[in-house]
C-alpha positions in Angstrom: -18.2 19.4 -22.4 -17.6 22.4 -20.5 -17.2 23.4 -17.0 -18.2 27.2 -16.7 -17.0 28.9 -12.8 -18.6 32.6 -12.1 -19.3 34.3 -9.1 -22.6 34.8 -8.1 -22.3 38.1 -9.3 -21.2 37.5 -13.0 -18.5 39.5 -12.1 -16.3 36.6 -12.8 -16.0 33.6 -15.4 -14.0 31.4 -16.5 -14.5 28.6 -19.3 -13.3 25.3 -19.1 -12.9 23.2 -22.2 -12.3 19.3 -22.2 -12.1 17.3 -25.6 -15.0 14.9 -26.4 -15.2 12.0 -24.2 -12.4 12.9 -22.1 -9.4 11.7 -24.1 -6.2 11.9 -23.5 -2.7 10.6 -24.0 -2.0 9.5 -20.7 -3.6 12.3 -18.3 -4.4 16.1 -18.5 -4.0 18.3 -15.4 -5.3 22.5 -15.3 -5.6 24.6 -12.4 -7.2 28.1 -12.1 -7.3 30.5 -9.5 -9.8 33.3 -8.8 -9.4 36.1 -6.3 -11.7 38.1 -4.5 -11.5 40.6 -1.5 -12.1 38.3 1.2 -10.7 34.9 -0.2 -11.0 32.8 -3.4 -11.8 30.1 -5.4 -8.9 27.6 -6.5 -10.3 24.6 -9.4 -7.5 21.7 -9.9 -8.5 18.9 -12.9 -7.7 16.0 -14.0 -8.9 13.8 -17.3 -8.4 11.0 -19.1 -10.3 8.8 -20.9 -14.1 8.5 -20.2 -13.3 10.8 -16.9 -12.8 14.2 -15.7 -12.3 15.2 -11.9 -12.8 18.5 -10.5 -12.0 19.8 -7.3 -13.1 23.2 -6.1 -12.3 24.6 -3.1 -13.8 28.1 -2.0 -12.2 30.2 0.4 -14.8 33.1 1.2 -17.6 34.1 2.2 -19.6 34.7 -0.7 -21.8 32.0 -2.9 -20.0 30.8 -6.2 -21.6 29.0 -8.9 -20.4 26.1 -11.4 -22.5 25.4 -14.2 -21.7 22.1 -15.9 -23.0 21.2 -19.4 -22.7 17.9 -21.1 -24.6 17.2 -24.5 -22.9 13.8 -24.3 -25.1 10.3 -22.1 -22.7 10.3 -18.6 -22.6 10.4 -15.0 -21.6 13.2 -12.5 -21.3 12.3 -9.1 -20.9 15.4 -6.6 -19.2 15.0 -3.2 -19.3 18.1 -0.3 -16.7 17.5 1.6 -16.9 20.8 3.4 -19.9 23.5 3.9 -23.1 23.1 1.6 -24.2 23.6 -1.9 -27.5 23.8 -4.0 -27.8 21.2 -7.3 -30.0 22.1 -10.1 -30.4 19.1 -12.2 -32.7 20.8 -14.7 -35.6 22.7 -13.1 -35.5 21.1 -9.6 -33.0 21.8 -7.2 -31.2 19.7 -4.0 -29.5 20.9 -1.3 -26.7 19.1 0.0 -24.4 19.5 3.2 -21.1 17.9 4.2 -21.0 14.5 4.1 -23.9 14.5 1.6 -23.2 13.4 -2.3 -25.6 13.5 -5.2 -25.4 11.1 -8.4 -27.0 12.0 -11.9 -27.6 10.0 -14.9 -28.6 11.5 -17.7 -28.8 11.5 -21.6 -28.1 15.3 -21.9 -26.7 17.1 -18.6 -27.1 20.3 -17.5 -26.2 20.7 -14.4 -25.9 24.4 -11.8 -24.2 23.8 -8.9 -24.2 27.4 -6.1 -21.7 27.1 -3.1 -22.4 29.1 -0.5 -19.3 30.3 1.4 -16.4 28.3 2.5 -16.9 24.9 0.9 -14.6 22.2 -1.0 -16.6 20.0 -3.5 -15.1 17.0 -5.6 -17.4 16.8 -8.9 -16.7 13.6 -10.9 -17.7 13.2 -14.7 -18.0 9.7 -15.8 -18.9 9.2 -20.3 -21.4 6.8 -20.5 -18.8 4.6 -22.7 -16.7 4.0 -19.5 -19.7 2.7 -17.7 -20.8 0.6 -20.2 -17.5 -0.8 -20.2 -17.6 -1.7 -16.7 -21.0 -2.9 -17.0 -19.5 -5.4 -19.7 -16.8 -6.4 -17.2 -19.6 -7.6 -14.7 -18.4 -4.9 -11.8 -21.3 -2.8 -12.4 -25.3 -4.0 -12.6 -26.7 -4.1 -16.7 -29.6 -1.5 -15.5 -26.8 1.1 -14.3 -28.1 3.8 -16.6 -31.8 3.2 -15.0 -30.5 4.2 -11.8 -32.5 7.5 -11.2 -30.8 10.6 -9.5 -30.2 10.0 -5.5 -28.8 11.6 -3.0 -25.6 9.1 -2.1 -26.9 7.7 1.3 -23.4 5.7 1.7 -20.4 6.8 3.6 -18.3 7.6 0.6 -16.8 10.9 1.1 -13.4 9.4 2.7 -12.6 7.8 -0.6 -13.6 11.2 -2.2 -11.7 13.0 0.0 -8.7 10.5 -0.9 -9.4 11.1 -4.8 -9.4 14.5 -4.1 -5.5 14.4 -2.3 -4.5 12.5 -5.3 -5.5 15.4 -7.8 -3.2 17.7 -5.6 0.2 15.1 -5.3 2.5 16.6 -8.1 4.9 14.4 -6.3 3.2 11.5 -8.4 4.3 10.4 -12.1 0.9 11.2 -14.4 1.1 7.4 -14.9 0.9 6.5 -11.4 -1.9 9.6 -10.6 -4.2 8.1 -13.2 -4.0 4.5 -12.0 -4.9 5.9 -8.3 -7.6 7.9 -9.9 -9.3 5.6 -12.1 -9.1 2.9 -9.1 -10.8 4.7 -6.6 -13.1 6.5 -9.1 -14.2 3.2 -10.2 -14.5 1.5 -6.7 -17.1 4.7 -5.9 -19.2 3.4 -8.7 -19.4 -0.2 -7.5 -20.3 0.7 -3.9 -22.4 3.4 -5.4 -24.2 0.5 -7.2 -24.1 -2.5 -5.1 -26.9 -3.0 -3.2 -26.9 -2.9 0.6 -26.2 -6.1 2.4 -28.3 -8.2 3.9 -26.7 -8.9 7.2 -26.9 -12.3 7.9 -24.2 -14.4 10.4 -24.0 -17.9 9.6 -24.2 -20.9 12.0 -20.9 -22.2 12.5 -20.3 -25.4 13.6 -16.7 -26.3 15.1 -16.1 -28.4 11.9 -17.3 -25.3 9.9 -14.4 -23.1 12.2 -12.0 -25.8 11.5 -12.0 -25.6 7.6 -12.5 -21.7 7.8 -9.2 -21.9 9.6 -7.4 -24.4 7.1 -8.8 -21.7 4.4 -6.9 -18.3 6.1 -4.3 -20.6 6.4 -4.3 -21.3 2.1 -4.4 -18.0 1.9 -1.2 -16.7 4.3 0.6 -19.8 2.2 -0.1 -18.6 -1.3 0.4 -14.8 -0.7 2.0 -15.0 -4.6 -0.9 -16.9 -6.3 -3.7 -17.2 -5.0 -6.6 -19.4 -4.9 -9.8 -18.0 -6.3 -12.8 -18.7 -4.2 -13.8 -21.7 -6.5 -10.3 -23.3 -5.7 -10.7 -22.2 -1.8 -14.1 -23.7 -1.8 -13.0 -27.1 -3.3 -10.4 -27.8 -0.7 -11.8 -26.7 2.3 -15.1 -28.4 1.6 -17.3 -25.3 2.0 -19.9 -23.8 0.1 -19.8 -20.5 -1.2 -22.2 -18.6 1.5 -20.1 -20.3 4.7 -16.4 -19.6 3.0 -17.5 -16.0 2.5 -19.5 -14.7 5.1 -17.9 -17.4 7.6 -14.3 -16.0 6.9 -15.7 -12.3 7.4 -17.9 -13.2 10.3 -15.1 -14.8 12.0 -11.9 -13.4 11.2 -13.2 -9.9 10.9 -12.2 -9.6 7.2 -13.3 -11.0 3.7 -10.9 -13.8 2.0 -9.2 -11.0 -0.6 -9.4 -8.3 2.1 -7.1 -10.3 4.6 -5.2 -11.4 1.2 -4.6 -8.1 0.5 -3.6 -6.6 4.4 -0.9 -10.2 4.3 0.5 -8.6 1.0 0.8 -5.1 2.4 2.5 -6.1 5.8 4.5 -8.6 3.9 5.6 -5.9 1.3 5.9 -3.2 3.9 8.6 -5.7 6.0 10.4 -6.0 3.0 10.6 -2.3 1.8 12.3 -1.6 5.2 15.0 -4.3 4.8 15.9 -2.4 1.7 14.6 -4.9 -0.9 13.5 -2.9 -4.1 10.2 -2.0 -5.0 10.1 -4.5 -8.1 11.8 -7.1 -6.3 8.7 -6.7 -3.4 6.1 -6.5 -5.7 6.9 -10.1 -7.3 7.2 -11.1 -3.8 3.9 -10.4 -3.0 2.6 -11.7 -5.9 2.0 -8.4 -8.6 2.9 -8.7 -12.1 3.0 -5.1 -12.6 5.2 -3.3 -10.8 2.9 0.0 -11.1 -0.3 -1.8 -9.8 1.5 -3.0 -6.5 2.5 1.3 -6.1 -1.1 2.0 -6.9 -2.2 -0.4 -4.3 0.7 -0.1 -1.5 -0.1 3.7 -1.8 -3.5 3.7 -1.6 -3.2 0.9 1.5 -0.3 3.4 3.2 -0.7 6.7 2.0 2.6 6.6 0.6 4.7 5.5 -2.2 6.5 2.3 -1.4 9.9 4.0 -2.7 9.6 6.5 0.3 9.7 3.2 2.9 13.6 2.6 2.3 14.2 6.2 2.5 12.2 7.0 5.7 13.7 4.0 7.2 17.9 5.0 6.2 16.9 8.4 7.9 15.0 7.1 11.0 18.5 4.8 11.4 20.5 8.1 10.8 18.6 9.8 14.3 19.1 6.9 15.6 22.8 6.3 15.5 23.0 10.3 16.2 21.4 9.8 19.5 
């Protein structure tokens, strides 16, 4: 594949290789930087396997085009997070404007992409071997590669946007940047894929509020392992529709979203009382030590190492004043 940047004017160009399929030992990084009179054009990547992530941000007036060619089966999914763009998926062409995405799924891309003036765009390039691999796993529908292009009608361009400040932290170890990557990459495809929900609020009864409440209390009690739903189910005596949209509808939260805000707090507490980041992340029930800093920094913006350290200087002012 190749990503190929010029100016409007083809006064410009620059060629960007990637190996086939995106492979890598861990994870690649390349910037490149473009000047012109009244601004620029600055390109940061990122790949690993089955993924490549380009951020483009330009910084002028004039229009600049990408032209993105695949000969391998993938996805790319385009995200404006700022001004506007024209895609030309073949011989048609969309227009899209901040806020808008665009998804396409074909067996040989060829993609142009023309921004006009001042934009920032995350492009995402998914190998059709990393989808079917998540198709295997059950998080992504068997049809996926049916899907026809779309214009992305979902709000997803905050988790873009946060994909995007992940490509720029060089504060980050290359491990840790391509767990945060992949994670939020992949949880763009599954809301990109699930289909919209029927909103439909259950009739509670007070028995019905009683169990729901004898289930948030499993959870806050098991913080280190968890029940699964089955389990929560069982010992509640609910059925699956009341335990799941009666534990959203009435404590505002789904069973593993309020699971995962107990952990955070929990862990958060115990970062500030100096604990280590190991020691927290067994706590609050992680086997890997590197999927609790994926998690606690995607949850806080910030690595969990930094709490400690924020919290020795914040005492520092405090015994100053």
């Amino acid at each position: 594949m190749h990503t190929a940047p010029t100016t409007a004017s083809q006064t410009n160009y620059i060629q960007l290789h990637y190996p086939e399929g995106f492979t890598a030992a861990c994870l690649e990084e390349r910037g490149h930087e473009i000047r012109f009179t009244d601004g620029g054009v600055k390109i940061n990547e990122c790949w690993f396997d089955g993924i490549c992530v380009v951020y483009s941000i330009l910084d002028s007036t004039r229009s600049f085009s990408i032209s993105i060619d695949c000969p391998k089966p993938g996805r790319v999914m385009l995200f404006m997070l700022d001004g506007k763009t024209e895609v030309a998926p073949g011989k048609t062409s969309i227009r899209i404007s901040k806020g808008n995405s665009y998804s396409i799924c074909r067996a040989n891309l060829n993609v142009n992409v023309l921004l006009h003036g001042n934009t920032s765009m995350l492009t995402i390039c998914i190998d059709e071997s990393f989808i079917e691999k998540l198709s295997a796993q059950g998080a992504l529908p068997d049809d996926v590669k049916k899907h026809p292009d779309h214009l992305i009608k979902k709000d997803l361009n905050t988790k873009a946007q946060s994909i995007s400040n992940n490509i720029l932290d060089n504060a980050q170890s290359p491990y840790l940047k391509r767990l945060l990557l992949e994670a939020g990459i992949v949880d763009l495809l599954i809301k990109l894929h699930q289909p919209e929900e029927t909103i439909l609020q259950p009739i509670l009864s007070e028995s019905d509020k009683t169990r729901l409440l004898e289930a948030r209390n499993i959870v806050e009690q098991n913080l280190k392992q968890p029940c699964s739903l089955t389990e929560l189910s069982r010992k509640t005596g609910l059925n699956d529709f009341k335990l799941k949209k009666g534990f959203k509808a009435l404590f505002g939260n789904t069973v593993f979203g309020y699971l995962a805000e107990l952990r955070m707090n929990l862990a958060h507490k115990l970062l500030q009382d100096g604990r280590s980041v190991s020691e927290v992340a067994e706590t609050v029930g992680y086997k890997n030590a590197h999927h609790f800093t994926a998690a606690f920094k995607k949850h806080y913006d910030m690595l969990p190492s930094k709490v400690g350290k924020l919290m020795f200087i914040m005492m520092g002012c405090w015994t100053w004043m």
